[in-house]
VOKOL-378277 format. One line per 4 residues: number of its first residue (from 0); their letters; for each residue x, y, z of N, C-alpha, C, CB. Coordinates in pm, whole numbers, plus 32768, in hexadecimal, padded with zeros to 4 digits. Glycine has a CB too. Layout:
N
NUM) a) X Y Z X Y Z X Y Z X Y Z ~ ...
***
This chain:
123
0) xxxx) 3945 1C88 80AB 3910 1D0C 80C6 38A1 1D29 8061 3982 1D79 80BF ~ 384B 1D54 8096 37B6 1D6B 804B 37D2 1DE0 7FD6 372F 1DAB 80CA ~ 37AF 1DCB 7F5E 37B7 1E6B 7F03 376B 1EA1 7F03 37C8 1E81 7E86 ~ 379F 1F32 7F00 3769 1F9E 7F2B 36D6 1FB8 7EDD 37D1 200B 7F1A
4) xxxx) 366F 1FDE 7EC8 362A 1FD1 7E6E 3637 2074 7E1F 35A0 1F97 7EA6 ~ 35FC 2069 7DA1 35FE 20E1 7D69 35B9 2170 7DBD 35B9 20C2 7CEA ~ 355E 2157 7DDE 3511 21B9 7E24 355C 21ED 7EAD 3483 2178 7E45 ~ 3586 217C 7EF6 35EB 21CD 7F6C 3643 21ED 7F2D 3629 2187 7FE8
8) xxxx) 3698 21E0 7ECB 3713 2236 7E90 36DA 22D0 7E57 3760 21D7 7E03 ~ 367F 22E5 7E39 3662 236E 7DDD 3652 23AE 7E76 35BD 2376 7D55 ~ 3612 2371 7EE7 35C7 23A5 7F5A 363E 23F8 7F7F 3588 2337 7FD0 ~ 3697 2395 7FA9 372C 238F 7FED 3784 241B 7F8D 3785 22C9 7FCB
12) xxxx) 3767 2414 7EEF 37CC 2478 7EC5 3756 2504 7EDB 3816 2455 7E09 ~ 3714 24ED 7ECF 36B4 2560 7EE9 36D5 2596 7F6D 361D 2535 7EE5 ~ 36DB 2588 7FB7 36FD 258B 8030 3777 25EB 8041 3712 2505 805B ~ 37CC 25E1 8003 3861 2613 7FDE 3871 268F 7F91 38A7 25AD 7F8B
16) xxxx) 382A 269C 7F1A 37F6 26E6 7EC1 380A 2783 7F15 3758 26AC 7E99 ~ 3872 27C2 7ECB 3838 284C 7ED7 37B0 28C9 7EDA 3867 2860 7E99 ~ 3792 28FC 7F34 36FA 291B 7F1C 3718 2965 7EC0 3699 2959 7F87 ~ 3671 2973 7EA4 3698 29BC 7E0B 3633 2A4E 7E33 3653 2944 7D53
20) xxxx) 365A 2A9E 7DF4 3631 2B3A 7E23 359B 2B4E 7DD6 36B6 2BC3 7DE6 ~ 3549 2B6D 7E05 34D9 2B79 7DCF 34D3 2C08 7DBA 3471 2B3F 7E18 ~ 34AC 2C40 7D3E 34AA 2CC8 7CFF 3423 2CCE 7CC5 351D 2CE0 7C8F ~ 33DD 2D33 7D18 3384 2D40 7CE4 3341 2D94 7C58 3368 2D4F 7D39
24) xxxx) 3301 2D56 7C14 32E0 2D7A 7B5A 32F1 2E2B 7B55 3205 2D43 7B18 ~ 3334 2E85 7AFB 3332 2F05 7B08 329B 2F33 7AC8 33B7 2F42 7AC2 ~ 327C 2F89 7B0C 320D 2FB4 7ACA 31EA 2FD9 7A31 31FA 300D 7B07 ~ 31A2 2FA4 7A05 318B 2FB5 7970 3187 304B 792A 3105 2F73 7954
28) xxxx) 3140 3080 798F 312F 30FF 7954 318D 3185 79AB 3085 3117 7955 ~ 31D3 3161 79B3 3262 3197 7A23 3261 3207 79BD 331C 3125 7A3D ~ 3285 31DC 796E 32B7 3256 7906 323E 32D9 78E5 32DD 3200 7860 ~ 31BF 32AF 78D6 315D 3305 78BB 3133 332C 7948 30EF 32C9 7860
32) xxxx) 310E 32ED 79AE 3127 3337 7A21 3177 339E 7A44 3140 32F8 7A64 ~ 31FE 3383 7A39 3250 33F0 7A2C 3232 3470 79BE 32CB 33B3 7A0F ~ 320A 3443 795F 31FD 34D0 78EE 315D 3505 791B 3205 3497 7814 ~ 311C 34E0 7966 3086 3501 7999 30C3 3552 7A1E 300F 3461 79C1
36) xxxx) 311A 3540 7A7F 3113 358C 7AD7 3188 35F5 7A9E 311D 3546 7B5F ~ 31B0 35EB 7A56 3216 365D 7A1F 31A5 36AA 79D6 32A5 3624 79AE ~ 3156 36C8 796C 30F1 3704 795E 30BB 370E 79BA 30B3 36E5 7916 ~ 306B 36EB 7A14 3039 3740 7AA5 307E 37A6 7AC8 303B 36F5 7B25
40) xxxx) 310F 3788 7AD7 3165 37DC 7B0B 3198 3871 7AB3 31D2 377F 7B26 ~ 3174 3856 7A3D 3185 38AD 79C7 30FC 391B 79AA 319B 3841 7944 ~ 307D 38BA 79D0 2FD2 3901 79C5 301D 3953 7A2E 2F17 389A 79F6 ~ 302C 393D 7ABF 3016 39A2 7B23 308D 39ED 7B25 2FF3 396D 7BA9
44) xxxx) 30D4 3A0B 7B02 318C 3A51 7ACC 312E 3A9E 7A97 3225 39F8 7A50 ~ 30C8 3AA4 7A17 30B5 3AF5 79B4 3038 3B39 79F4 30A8 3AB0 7925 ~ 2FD6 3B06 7A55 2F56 3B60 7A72 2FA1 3BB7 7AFA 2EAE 3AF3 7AA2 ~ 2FE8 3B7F 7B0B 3043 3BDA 7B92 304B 3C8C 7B4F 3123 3B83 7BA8
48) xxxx) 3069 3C7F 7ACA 30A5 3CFC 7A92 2FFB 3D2F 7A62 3136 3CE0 79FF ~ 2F99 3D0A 7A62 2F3A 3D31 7A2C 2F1D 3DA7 7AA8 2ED4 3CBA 7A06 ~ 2F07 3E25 7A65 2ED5 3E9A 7A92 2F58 3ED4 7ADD 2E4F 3E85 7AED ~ 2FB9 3EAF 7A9E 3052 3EF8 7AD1 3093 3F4D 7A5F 30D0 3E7B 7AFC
52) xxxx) 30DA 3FA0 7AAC 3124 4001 7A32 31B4 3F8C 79F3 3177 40C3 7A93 ~ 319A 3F3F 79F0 31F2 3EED 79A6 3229 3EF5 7928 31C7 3E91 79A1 ~ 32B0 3EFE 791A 32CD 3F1D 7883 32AE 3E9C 780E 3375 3F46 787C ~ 32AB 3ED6 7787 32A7 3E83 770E 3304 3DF2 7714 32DD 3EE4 7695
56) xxxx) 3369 3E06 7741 33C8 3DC1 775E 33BF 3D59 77C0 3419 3E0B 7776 ~ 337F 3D94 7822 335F 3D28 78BD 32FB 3C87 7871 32C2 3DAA 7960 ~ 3279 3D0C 784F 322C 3CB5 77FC 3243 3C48 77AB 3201 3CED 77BB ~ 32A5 3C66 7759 32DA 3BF2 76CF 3315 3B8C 7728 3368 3C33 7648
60) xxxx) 338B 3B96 779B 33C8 3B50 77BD 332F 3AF5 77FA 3444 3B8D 780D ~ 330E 3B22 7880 3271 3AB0 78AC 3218 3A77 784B 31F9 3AFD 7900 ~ 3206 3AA6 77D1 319A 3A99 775B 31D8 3A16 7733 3192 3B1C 76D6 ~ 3264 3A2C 76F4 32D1 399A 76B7 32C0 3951 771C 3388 39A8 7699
64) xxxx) 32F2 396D 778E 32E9 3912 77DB 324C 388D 780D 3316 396B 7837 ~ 3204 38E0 77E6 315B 38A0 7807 3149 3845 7782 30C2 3933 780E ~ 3162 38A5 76F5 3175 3864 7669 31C0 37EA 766B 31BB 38BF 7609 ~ 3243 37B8 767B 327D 3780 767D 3260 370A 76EA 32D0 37C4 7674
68) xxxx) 3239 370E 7751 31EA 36B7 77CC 318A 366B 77A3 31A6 3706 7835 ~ 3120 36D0 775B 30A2 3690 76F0 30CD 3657 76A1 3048 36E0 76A4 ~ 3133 3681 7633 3154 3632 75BA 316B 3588 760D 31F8 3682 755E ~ 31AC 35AF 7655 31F3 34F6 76BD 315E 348D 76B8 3228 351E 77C8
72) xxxx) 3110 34E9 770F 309E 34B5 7780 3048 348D 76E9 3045 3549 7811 ~ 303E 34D3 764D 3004 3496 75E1 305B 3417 75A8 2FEF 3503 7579 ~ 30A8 342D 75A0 30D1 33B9 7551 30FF 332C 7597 313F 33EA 7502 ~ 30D1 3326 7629 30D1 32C3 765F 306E 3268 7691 3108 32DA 769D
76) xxxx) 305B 31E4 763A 2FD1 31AF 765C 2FD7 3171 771D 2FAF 3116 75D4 ~ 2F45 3185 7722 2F5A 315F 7799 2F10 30C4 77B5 2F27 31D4 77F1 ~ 2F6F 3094 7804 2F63 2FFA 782C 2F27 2FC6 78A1 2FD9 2FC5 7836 ~ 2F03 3018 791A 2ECF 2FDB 7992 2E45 3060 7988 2F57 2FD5 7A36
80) xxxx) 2E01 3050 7A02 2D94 30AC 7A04 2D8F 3129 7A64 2D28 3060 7A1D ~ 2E46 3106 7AB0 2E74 31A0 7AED 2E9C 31FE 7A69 2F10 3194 7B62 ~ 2EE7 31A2 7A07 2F2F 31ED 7988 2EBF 3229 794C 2F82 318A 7916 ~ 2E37 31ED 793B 2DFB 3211 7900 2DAB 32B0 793E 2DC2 319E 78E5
84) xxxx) 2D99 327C 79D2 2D6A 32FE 7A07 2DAD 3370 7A22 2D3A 32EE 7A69 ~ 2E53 3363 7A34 2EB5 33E1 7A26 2E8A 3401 799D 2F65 33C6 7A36 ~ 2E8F 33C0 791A 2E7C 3420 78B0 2DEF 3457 788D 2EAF 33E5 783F ~ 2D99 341F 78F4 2D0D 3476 78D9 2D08 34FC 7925 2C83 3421 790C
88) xxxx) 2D5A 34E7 79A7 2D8F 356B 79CF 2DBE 35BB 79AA 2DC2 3574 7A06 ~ 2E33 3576 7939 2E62 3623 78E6 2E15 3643 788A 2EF5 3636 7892 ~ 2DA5 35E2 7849 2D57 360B 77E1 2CF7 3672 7832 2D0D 358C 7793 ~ 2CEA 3659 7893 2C79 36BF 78CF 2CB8 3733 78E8 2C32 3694 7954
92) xxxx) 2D18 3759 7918 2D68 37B1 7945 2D50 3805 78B4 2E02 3779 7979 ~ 2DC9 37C0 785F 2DD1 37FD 77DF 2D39 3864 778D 2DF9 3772 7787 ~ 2CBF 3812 778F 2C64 3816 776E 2C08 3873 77B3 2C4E 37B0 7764 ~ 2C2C 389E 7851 2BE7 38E7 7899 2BE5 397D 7859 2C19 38DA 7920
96) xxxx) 2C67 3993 7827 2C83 3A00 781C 2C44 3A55 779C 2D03 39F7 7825 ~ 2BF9 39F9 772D 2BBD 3A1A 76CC 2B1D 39E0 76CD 2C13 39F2 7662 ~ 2B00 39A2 76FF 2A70 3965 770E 2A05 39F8 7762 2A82 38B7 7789 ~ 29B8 39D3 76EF 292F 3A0F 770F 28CF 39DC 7796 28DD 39F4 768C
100) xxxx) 288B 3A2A 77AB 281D 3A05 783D 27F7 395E 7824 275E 3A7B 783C ~ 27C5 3913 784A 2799 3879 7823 2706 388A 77D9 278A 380A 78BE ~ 26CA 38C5 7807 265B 38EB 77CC 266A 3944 7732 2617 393A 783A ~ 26C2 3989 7719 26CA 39AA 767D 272D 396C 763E 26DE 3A35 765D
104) xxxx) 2754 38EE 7667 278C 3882 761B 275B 3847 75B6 27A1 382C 7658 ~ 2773 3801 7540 2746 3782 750A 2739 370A 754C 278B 3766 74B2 ~ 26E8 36D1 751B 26C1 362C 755B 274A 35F0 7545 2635 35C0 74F9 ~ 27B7 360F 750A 2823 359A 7503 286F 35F3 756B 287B 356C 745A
108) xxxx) 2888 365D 7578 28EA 3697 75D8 28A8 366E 7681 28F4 3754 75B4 ~ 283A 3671 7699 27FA 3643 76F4 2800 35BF 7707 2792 3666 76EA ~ 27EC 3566 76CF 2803 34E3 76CA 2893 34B0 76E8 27DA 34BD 7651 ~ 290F 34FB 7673 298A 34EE 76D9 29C5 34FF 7746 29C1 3507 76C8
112) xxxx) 2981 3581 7779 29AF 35C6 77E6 2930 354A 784B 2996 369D 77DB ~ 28FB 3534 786E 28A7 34A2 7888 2901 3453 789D 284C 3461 7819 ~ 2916 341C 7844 299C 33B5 782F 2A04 33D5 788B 29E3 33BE 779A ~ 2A37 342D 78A0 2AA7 3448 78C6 2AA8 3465 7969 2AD2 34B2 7872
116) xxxx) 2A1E 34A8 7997 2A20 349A 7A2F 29DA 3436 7A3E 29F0 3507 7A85 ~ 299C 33ED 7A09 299C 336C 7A26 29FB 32EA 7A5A 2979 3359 79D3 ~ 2A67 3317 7A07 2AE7 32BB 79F0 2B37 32D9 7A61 2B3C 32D5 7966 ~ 2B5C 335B 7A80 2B5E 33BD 7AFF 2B54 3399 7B92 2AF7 3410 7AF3
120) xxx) 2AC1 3353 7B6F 2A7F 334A 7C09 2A91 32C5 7C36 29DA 336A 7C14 ~ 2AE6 328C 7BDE 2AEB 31F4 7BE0 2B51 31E2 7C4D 2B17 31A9 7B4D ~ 2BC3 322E 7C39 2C1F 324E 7C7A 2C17 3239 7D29 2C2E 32CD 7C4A
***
């Protein structure tokens, strides 16, 4: 009887072999994604109350809540170039709310804000 050769035996156990489950890689920036649309969700919680008789109290609770979203969405570097563009989104968001006309800007505030719908439009 002829022996088997090596290559039909691996073929042959291969063959047999349990499939194996393919899982696809979790997203890198899962986590800052998540703290980018939780700040979205925290910016518009808090401009909702803008021009409402809302108490001191309402305020603090949406305010922490936006604070605390941002604190996340900062201290997480971002790794792909969606991660990167959710956190140019909350930088803009954040930033809308105190930025001057574009035209009575500085050349560096202009230049970032540049940067940033730039990065934006990439999207």
């Amino acid at each position: 009887m002829p022996a088997l050769s090596r290559r039909l035996a691996l073929a042959a156990a291969g063959a047999f072999a349990a499939p194996v489950a393919v899982v696809a890689a979790p997203n890198p920036d899962a986590v800052l994604l998540a703290a980018c649309a939780e700040h979205r969700e925290a910016f518009v919680a808090c401009r909702v109350l803008d021009g409402t008789s809302a108490t001191d109290a309402e305020w603090a609770i949406r305010q922490k809540r936006e604070d605390d979203a941002l604190t996340r969405v900062q201290a997480l570097p971002a790794l792909t170039l969606a991660g990167l563009q959710a956190k140019a989104q909350s930088v803009t968001m954040f930033l809308h709310l105190m930025q001057e006309p574009y035209d009575q800007q500085d050349w560096g505030e202009q230049l970032a804000g540049d940067v940033i719908r730039d990065l934006l439009r990439l999207a």
